[in-house]
C-alpha positions as CSV (number, residue, x, y, z in Angstrom):
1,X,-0.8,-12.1,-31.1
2,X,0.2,-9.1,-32.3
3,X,2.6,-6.7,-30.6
4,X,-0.1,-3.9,-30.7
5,X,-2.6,-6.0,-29.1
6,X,-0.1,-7.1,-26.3
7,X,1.1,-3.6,-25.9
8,X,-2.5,-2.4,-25.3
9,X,-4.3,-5.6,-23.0
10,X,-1.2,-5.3,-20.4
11,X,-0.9,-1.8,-20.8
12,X,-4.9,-1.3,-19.6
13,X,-4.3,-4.1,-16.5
14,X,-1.7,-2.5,-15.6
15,X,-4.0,1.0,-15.2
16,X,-6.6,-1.3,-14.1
17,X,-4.9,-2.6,-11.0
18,X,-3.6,0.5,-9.8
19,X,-6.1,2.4,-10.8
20,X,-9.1,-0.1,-8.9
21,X,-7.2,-2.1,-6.4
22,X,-5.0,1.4,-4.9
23,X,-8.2,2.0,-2.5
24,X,-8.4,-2.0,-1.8
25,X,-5.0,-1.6,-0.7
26,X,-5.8,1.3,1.8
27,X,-9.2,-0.4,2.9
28,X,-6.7,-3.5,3.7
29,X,-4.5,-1.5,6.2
30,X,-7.3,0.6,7.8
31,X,-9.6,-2.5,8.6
32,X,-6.2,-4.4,10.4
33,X,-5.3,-1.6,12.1
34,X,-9.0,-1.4,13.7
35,X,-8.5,-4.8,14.2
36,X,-5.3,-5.0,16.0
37,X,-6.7,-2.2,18.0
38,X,-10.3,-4.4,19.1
39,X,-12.2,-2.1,16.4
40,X,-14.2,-3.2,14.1
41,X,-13.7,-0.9,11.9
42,X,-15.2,0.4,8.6
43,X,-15.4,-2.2,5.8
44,X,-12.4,-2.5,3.1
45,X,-14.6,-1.3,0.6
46,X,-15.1,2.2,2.4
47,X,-12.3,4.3,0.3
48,X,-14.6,3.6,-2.6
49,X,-17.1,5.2,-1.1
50,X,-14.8,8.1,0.3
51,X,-13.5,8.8,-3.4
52,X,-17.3,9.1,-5.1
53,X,-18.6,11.3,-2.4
54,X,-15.8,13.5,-2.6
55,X,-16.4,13.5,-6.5
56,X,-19.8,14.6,-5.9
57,X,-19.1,17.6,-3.7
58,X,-18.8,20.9,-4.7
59,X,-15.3,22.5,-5.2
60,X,-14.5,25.5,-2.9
61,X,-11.6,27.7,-4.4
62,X,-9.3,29.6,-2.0
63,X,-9.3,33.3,-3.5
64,X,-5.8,33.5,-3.4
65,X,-5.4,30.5,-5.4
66,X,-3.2,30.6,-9.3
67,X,-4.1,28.4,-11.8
68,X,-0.7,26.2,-9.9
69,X,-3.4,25.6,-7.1
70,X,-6.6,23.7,-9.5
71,X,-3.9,22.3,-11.8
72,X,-1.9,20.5,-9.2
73,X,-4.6,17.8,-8.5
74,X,-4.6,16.8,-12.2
75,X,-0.8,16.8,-12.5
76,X,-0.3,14.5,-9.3
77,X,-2.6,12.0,-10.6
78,X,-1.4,11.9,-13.9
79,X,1.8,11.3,-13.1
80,X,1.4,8.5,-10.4
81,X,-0.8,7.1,-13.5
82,X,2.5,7.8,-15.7
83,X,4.7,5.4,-12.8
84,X,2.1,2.7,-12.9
85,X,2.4,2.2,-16.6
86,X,6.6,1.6,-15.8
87,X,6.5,-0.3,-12.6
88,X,5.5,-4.0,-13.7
89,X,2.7,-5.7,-11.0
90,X,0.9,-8.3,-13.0
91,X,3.2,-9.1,-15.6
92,X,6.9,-8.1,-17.4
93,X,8.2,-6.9,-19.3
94,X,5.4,-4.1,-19.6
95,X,5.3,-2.3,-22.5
96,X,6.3,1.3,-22.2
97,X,9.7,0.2,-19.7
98,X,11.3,1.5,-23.1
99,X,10.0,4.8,-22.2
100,X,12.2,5.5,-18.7
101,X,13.7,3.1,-16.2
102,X,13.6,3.2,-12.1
103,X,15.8,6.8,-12.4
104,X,12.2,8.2,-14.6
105,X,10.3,6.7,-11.6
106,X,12.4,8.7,-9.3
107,X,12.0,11.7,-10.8
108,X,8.0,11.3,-11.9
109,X,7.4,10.9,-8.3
110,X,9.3,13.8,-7.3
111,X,7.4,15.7,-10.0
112,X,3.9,15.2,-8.0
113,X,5.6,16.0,-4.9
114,X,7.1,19.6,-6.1
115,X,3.5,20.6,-7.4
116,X,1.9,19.2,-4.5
117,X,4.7,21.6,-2.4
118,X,3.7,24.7,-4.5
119,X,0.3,24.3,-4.2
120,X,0.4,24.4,-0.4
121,X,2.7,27.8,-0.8
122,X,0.0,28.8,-3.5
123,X,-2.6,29.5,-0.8
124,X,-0.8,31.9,0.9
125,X,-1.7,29.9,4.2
126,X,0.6,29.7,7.2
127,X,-0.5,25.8,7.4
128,X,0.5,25.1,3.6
129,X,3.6,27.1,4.1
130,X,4.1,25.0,7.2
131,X,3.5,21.9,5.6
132,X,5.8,22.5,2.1
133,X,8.8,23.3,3.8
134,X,8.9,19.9,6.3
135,X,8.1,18.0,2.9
136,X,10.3,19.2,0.6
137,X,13.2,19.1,3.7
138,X,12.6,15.1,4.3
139,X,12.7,14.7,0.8
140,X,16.6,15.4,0.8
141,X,16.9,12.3,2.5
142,X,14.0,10.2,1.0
143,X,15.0,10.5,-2.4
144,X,19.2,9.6,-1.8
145,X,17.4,6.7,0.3
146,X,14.8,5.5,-2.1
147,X,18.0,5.6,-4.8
148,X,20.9,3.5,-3.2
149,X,18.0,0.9,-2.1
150,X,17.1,0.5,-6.0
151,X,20.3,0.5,-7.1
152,X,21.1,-2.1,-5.4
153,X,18.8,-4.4,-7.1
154,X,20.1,-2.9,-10.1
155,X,23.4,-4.1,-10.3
156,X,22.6,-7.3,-9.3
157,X,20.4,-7.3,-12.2
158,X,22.8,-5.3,-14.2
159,X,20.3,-3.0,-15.6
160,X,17.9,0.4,-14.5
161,X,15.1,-0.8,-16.4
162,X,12.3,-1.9,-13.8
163,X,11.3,-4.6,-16.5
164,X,14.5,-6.5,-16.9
165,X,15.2,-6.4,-13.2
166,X,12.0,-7.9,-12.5
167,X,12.6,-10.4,-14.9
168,X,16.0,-11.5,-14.3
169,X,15.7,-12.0,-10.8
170,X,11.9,-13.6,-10.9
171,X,14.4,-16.5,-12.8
172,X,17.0,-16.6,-10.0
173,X,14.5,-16.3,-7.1
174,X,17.8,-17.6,-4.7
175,X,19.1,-13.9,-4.9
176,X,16.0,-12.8,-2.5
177,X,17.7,-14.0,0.0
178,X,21.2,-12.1,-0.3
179,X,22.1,-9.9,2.5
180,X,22.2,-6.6,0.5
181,X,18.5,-7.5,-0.7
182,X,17.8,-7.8,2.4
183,X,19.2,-4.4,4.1
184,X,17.8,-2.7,0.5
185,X,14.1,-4.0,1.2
186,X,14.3,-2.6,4.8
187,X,15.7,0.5,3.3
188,X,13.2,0.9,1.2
189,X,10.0,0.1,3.3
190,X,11.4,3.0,5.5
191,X,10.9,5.1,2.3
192,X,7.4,3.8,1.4
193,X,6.6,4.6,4.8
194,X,7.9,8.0,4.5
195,X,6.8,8.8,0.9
196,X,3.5,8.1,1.6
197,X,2.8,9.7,4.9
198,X,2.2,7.2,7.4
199,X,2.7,6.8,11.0
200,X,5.9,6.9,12.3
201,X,6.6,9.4,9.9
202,X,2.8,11.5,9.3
203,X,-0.4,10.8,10.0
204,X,-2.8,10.8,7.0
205,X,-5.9,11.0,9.5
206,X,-4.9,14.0,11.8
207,X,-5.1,17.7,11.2
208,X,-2.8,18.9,14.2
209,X,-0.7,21.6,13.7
210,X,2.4,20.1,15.1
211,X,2.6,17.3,13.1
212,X,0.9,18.0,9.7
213,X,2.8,17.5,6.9
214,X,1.0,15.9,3.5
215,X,-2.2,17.3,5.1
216,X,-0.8,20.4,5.7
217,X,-0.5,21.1,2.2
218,X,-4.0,19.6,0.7
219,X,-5.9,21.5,3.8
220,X,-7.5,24.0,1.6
221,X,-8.8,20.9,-1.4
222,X,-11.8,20.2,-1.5
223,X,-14.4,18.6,-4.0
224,X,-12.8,16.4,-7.0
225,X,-9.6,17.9,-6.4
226,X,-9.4,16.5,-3.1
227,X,-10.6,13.2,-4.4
228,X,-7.8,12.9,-7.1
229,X,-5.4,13.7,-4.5
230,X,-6.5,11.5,-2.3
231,X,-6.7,8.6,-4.9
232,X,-3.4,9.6,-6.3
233,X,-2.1,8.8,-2.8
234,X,-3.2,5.7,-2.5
235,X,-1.7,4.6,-5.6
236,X,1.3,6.4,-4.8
237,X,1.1,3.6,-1.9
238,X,-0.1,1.0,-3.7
239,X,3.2,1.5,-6.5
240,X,5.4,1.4,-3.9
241,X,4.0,-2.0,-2.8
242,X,4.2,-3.1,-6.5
243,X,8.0,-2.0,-6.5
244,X,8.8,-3.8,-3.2
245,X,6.4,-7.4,-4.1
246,X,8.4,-7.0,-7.5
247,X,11.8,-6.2,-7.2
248,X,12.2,-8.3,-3.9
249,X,9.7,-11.2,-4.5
250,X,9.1,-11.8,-8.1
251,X,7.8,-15.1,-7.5
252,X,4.4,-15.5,-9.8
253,X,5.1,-12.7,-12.2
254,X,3.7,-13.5,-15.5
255,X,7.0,-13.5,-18.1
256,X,4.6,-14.8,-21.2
257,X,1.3,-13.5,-22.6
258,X,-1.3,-16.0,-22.0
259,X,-4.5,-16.2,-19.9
260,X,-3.3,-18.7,-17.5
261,X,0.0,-16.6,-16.7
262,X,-1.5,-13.5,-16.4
263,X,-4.4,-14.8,-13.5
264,X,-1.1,-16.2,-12.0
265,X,0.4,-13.0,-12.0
266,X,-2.6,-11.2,-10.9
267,X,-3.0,-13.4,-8.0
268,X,0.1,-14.1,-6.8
269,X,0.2,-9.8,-6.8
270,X,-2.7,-9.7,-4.8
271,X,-1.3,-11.9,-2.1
272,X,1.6,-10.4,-2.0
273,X,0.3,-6.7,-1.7
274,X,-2.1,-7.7,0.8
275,X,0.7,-9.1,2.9
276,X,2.7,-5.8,2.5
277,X,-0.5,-3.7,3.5
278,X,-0.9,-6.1,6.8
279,X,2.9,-5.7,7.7
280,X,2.2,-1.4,7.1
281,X,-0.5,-1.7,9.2
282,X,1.1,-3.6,11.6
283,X,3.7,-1.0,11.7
284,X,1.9,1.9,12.1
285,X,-0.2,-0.4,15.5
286,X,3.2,-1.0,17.1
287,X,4.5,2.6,17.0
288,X,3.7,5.9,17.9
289,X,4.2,9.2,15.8
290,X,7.4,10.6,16.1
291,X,8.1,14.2,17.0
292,X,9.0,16.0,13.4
293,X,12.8,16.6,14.9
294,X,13.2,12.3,14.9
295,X,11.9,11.8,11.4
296,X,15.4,12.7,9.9
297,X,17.0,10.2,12.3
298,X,14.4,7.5,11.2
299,X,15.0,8.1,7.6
300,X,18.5,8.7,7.7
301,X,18.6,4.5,8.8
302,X,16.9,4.0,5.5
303,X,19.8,6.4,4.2
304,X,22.6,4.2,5.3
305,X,21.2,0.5,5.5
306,X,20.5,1.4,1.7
307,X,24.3,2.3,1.7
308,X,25.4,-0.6,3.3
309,X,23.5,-2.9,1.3
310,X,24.9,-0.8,-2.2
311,X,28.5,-1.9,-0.1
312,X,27.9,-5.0,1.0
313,X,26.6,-5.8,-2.8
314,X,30.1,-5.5,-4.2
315,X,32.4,-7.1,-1.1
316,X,29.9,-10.1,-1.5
317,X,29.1,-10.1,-4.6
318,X,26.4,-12.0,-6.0
């Protein structure tokens, strides 16, 4: 089969998966949470339903809004679509990893986050204002966090480029197991916890004042540009899942273009997403939110198990 025709069948599963099982993902970690609680909760299915009615509603514009304010939906989704087309889930090597390696990742994320930041500044609300600055201030420590626990899967692997690590260590599945893997995957489900809002860190379902932070910034979205930002979180999720099942448990990743390997790879992703959305949700059941003056302290653990795993990586060695 011809390069072209590889390049764009994985490339569309790839957008496919993020793009139809993000929700899933969410649906997965709402209904356990109910569960754990004696709730019966909505069905799994229900952010589906939450994205088309939000589609369907009419846009209200603030009137101090800029053009930084309708734009910033479109740029935020775009660019977590831009990360799902580098981070591999169903298969590697995918075919745009020439394009930028975990660093690009890094930084595309931190693009959605900046514009996300402005916007909430853009509508000249005390609450947006509010929200912005506590973002972009845990985000000191997020990003130093999110980079020492990646790059310590990257010299094992000996490379930045999220295909090739994927690849080497789904062939020398043993290395899961090595301490500084170990301390790196904690590190980094810290981050994932912190990068995408949730409880200890935020609460994506509360509107108080006191501990706003991402919803804080989107208060005054409404319409489709509420539902792209809402979507756009929940794949920002749902990639940081696909980072953690992949870099830290390869195991079923299809390495060869064929039918068979690719339903492998698509199901043992599935499994292993779903498990990381039962252990977020567990998580957020066991814990309470913390006051906004504790988050640093909580994230600055992720700072320096990442660091110790990034030391501990080189006194060990592989």
């Amino acid at each position: 089969m011809s390069e072209f025709v590889y390049t764009a069948v994985v490339s569309i599963l790839q957008l496919l998966v993020v793009l139809l099982l993000a929700p899933l993902a969410t649906g997965i970690i709402r209904k356990t949470k109910a569960r754990l609680q004696n709730r019966r909760g909505a069905s799994v299915v229900q952010p589906y339903y939450d994205l088309t009615k939000l589609f369907k509603k009419e846009v209200v514009l603030p009137s101090t809004a800029s053009w930084i304010f309708r734009f910033t939906p479109y740029i935020v989704f775009g660019s977590t679509l831009a990360i799902a087309l580098l981070v591999p889930t169903i298969a590697t090597p995918v075919p745009f990893h020439w394009i930028g390696d975990i660093i690009t990742v890094i930084y595309l994320f931190a693009v959605g986050r900046f514009f996300v930041a402005l916007a909430g500044l853009d509508t000249g609300t005390a609450f947006g204002g509010l929200g912005s600055s506590r973002e972009m201030s845990l985000a000191s420590i997020i990003e130093p966090a999110m980079m020492l626990a990646v790059f310590t899967v990257a010299v094992t692997a000996g490379s930045t480029d999220l295909s090739i690590i994927v690849s080497r260590l789904s062939f020398t599945p043993v290395s899961i197991i090595h301490p500084s893997h170990l301390l790196a995957f904690v590190g980094l489900f810290i981050v994932t916890i912190a990068e995408t809002g949730r409880i200890p860190v935020d609460n994506p379902a509360t509107h108080l004042e006191l501990t706003m932070i991402h919803e804080a910034m989107i208060l005054e979205y409404s319409g489709r540009y509420l539902a792209c930002i809402e979507w756009a979180s929940q794949m920002k999720l749902f990639v940081f899942m696909a980072l953690i099942a992949n870099m830290f448990m390869p195991l079923g990743i299809a390495t060869s273009f064929s039918f068979v390997a690719l339903a492998i790879g698509l199901g043992a992703f599935i499994v292993k997403v779903s498990i990381l959305a039962i252990l977020v949700a567990l998580v957020e059941s066991s814990n309470a939110k913390l006051r906004l003056f504790r988050v640093p302290e909580l994230l600055m653990v992720a700072f320096v198990l990442s660091l110790l795993a990034l030391i501990l990586y080189f006194i060990i060695g592989s």
